[in-house]
Phi, psi and omega in degrees: 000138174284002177252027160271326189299315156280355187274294218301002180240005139262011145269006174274327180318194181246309181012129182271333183219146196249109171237133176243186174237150175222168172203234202319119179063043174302317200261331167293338157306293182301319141316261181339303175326316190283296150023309190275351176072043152279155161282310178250131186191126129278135199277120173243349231255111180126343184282189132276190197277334169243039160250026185259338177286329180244334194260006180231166199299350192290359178274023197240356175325137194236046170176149205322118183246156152289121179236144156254150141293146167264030106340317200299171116224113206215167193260117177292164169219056179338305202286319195275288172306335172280342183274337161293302171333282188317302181283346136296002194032085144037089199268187174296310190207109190254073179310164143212137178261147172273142123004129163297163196196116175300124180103010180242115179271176201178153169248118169291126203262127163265135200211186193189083172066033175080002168263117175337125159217006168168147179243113193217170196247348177231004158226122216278141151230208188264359148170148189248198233270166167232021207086332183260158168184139159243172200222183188237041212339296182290347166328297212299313199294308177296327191240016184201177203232117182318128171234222144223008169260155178267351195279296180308336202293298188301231190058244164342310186274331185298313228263336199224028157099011190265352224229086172250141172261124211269202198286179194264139183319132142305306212301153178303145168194135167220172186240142154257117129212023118253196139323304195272008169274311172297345186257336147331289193298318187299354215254317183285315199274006208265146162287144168253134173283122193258000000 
């Protein structure tokens, strides 16, 4: 699964709690996870992708959370992404973007002194969004009107200077979604074993 790549390596972190979302194949998901040592899951299925932001207690968190896709496969860098947080003074809601990586579609982030001021899927810039991000569930919740996309969420916050991109990621990152992007990937990330 492709979201093993990212938990064993937040669960090697110091992160005190591992929260996932399951929908499709929700319960075989979720089993693993727990295995995999989350703490937490939420049941989404039939929702969007940000309604876990406004309908769960996590909408009363009073401090920066991490969100990942499980698309991604990419090397987290806590430390680096918490520290880009920070030196933005902790906005409500914080992309990081990547370099584009061809055949991956994205939405290009337009910015101004890391504040967000458009997102568009046609007009290229030097880089877009990579999934990750963190946010402030109460920030978020306190400044925007419940929705079920993370797309509406940024939206909102962007319309009112709240929406920032922090420098752009190093670390490897690539996204699955399809069949030839997983074989892309295995053919660029695969180790030959000695």
């Amino acid at each position: 699964m492709l979201i093993g790549n990212s938990l064993k390596q937040l669960v090697q972190s110091d992160l005190q709690t591992i929260s996932i979302t399951v929908g499709y194949k929700g319960a075989e998901l979720a089993e693993y996870a727990i295995k995999e040592g989350v703490h937490t899951i939420f049941n989404t299925n039939g929702k969007g992708n940000s309604w876990w932001l406004y309908n769960t207690l996590l909408k009363q968190l009073d401090e920066p959370l991490l969100v990942l896709t499980c698309d991604n496969i990419v090397e987290i860098d806590l430390d680096w992404i918490f520290q880009q947080y920070q030196q933005l003074n902790a906005p409500a809601c914080m992309l990081i973007p990547v370099q584009p990586v061809e055949g991956i579609e994205g939405d290009f982030i337009q910015h101004t002194n890391h504040q967000i001021t458009q997102l568009s899927r046609t007009d290229v810039s030097p880089i877009y969004g990579s999934g990750i991000q963190l946010l402030h569930p109460k920030k978020i919740n306190q400044a925007t009107q419940p929705v079920e996309s993370f797309y509406e969420v940024w939206q909102q916050l962007m319309t009112q200077g709240l929406l920032y991109a922090s420098e752009t990621y190093t670390k490897p990152w690539y996204s699955i979604n399809t069949q030839e992007q997983l074989h892309l990937a295995e053919q660029l990330y695969h180790t030959p074993k000695e």
